[in-house]
C-alpha positions as CSV (number, residue, x, y, z in Angstrom):
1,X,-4.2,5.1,23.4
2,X,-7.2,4.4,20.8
3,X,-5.1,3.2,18.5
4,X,-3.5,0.5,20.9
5,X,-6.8,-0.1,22.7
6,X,-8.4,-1.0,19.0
7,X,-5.3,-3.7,18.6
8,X,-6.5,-5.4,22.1
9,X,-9.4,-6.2,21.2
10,X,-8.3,-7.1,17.9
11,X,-5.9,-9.7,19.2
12,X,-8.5,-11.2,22.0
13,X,-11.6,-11.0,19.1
14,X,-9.4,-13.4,16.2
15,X,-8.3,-15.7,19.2
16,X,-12.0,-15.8,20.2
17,X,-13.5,-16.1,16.7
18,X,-11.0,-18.8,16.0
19,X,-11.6,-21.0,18.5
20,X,-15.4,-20.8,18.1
21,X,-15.3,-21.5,14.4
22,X,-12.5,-24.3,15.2
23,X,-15.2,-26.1,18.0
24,X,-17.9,-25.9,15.1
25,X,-15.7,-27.1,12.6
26,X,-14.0,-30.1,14.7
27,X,-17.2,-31.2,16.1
28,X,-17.8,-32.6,12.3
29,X,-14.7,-34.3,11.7
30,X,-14.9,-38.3,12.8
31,X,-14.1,-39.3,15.8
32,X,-9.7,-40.1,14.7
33,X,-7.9,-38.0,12.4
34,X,-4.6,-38.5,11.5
35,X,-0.9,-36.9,12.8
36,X,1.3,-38.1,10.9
37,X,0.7,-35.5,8.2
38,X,4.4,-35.1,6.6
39,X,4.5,-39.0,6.2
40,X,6.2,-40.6,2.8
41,X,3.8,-43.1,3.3
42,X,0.4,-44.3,4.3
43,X,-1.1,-42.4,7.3
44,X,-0.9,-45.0,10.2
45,X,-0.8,-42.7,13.4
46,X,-3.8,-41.3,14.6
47,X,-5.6,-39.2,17.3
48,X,-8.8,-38.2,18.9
49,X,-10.3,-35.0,17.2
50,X,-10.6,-33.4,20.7
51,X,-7.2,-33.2,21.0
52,X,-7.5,-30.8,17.9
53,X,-8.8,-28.3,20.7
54,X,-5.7,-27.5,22.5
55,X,-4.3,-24.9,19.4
56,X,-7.4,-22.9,19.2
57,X,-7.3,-23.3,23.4
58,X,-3.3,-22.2,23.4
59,X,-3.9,-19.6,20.8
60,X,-6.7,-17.8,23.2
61,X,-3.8,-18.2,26.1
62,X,-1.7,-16.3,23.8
63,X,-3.4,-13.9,23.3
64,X,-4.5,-12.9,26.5
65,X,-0.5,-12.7,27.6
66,X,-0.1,-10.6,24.5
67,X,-2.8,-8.2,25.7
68,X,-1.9,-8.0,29.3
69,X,1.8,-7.3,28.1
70,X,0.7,-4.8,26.1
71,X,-1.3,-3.3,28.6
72,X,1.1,-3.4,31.3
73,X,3.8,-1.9,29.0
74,X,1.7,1.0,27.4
75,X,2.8,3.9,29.0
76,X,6.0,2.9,29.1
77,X,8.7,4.2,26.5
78,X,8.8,2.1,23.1
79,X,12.0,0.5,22.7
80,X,13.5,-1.7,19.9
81,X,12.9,-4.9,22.3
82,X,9.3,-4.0,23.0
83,X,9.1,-4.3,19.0
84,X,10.2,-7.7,18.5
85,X,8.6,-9.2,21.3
86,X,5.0,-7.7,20.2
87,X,5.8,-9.1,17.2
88,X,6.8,-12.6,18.0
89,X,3.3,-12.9,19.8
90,X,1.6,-12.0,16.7
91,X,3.8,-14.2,14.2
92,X,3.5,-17.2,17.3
93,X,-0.3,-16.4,17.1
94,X,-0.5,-16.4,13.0
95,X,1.5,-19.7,12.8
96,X,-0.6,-21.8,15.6
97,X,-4.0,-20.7,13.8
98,X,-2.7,-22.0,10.7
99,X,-1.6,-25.0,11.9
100,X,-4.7,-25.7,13.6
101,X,-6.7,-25.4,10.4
102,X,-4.1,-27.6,8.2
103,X,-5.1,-30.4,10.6
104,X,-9.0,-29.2,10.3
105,X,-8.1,-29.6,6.4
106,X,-6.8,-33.1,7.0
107,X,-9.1,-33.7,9.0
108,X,-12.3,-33.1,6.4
109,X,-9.9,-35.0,3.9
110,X,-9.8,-38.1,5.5
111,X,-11.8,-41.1,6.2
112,X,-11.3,-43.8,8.6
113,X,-12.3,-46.5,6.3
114,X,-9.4,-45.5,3.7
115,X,-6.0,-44.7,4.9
116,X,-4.6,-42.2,2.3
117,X,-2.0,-40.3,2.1
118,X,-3.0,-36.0,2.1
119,X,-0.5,-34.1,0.1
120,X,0.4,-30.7,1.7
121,X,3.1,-29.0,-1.1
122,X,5.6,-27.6,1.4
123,X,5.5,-24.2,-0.7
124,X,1.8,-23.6,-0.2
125,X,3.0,-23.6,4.2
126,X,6.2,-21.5,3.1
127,X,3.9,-19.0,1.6
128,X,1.5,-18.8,4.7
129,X,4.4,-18.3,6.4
130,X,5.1,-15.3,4.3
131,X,1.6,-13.8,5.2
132,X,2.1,-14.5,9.1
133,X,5.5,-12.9,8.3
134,X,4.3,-9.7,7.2
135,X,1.5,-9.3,9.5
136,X,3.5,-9.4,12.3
137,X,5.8,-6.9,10.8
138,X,3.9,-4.7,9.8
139,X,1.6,-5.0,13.1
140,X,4.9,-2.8,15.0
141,X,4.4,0.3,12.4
142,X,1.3,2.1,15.0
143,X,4.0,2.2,17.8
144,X,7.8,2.2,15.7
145,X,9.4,5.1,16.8
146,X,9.9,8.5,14.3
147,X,12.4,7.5,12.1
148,X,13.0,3.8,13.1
149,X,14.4,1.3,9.9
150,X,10.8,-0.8,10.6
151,X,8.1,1.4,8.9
152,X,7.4,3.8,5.9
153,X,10.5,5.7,5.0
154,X,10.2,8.1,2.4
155,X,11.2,11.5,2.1
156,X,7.7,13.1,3.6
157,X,7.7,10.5,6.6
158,X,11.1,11.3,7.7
159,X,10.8,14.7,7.0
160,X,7.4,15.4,9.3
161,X,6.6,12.9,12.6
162,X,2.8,13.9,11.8
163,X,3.0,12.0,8.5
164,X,5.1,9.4,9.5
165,X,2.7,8.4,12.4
166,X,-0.5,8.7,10.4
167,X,0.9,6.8,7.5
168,X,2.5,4.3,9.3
169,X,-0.8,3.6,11.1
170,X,-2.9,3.2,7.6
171,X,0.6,0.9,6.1
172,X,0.0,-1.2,9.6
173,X,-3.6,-1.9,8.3
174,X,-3.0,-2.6,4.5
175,X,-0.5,-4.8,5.6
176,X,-2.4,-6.4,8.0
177,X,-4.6,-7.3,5.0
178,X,-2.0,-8.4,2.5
179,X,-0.5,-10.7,5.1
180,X,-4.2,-12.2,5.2
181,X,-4.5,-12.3,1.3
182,X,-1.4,-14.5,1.5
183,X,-2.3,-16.8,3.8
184,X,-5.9,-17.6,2.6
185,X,-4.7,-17.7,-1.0
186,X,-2.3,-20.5,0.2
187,X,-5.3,-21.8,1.7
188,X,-7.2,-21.9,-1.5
189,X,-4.1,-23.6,-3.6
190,X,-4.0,-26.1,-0.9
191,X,-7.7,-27.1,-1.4
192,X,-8.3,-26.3,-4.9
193,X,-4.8,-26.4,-6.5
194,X,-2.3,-23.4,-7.7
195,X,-3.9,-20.8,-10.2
196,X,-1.5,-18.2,-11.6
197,X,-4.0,-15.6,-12.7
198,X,-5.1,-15.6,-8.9
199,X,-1.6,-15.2,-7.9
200,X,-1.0,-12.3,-10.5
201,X,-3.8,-10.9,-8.8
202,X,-2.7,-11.4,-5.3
203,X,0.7,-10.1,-6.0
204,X,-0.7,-6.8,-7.8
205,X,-3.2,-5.9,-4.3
206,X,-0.4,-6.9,-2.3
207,X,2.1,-3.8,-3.9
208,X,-0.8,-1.8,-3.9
209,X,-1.7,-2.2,-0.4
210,X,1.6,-2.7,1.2
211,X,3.5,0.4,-0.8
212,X,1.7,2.4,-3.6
213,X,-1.5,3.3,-1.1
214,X,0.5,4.1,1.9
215,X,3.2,6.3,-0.5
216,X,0.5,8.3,-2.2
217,X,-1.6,8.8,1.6
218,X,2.1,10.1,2.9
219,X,2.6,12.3,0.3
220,X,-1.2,14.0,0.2
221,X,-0.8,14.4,4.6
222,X,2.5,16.0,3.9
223,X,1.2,18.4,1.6
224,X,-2.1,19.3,4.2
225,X,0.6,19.6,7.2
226,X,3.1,21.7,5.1
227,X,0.4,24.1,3.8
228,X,-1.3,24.4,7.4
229,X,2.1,25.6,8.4
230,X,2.3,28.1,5.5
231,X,-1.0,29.6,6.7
């Protein structure tokens, strides 16, 4: 019950955070900013900034359905569908807050006095993507059922429900954390251009976090619950 309580106010604190940061950060822009981002051209469509508003707005909305869903399906049985679909408001969640900052970014790019073109390299989005990907997967592991194909299967997890739900809860936060990692690197190659060593880097916490930490927490619980019962 903690454990799913915690994610509430998890969910309704980011959505909250985002859209105060996203009112302090489109209250600088100028007064247009332009839409037609993907264009192979000159940027010739704009919008009022205000407009900006509605993704951090929708996200909130969101949010609040994901919460409520969650809350009115907590002491119900956790089923495969219940999975996905917490999942899909996460991953629906992580794409409209990226989005809305990509247009922030544009945004702070451009000026109205000199209609150029912003450059967004399609595999810095794919690799957000990738970040929003994992966070929502790995956001299921707290409540994935003993044994399920979603979570940290190795011999000690399946072997023992005690380890598999304790590990699975620290893999949901490291993660939660390497999906992050991605998307703000992405972020910082989008604004400051691609860096290998930083990528290197990036890749080496992300196996860390997402396998080698969770593997070696599994198999030290495993051993404590195997020589409890010994005793």
């Amino acid at each position: 019950m903690k454990t799913k309580n915690k994610k509430n106010f998890t969910i309704l604190g980011i959505a909250i955070l985002n859209l105060i940061l996203s009112i302090i950060a489109i209250s600088k822009l100028s007064n247009n900013i332009p839409i037609n981002i993907f264009a192979t051209s000159i940027i010739d469509k704009m919008c009022s900034k205000q407009l900006l508003m509605i993704i951090p707005v929708v996200v909130l909305l969101i949010s609040i359905l994901q919460v409520i869903y969650r809350l009115n399906t907590m002491d119900k049985v956790v089923t495969t569908g219940k999975r996905i679909e917490d999942a899909v408001f996460t991953f629906i969640d992580g794409l409209l807050i990226y989005i809305n900052w990509m247009f922030v970014y544009v945004g702070y790019s451009f000026t109205s006095t000199n209609l150029i073109k912003v450059d967004i390299p399609v595999g810095y989005i794919i690799m957000a993507l990738i970040g929003i990907v994992i966070v929502a997967i790995y956001s299921t592991f707290p409540i994935n059922k003993f044994g399920s194909r979603i979570g940290l299967r190795i011999k000690e997890t399946i072997e023992k429900e005690e380890v598999w739900r304790t590990a699975n809860k620290l893999n949901a936060f490291t993660g939660l954390l390497s999906g992050i990692i991605i998307v703000l690197l992405s972020g910082y190659f989008l604004l400051y251009g691609f860096n290998w060593i930083y990528l290197l880097i990036a890749v080496l916490v992300c196996v860390l976090l997402m396998f080698y930490i969770p593997i070696l927490y599994a198999k030290m619980i495993y051993r404590k619950v195997v020589n409890r019962v010994i005793e």
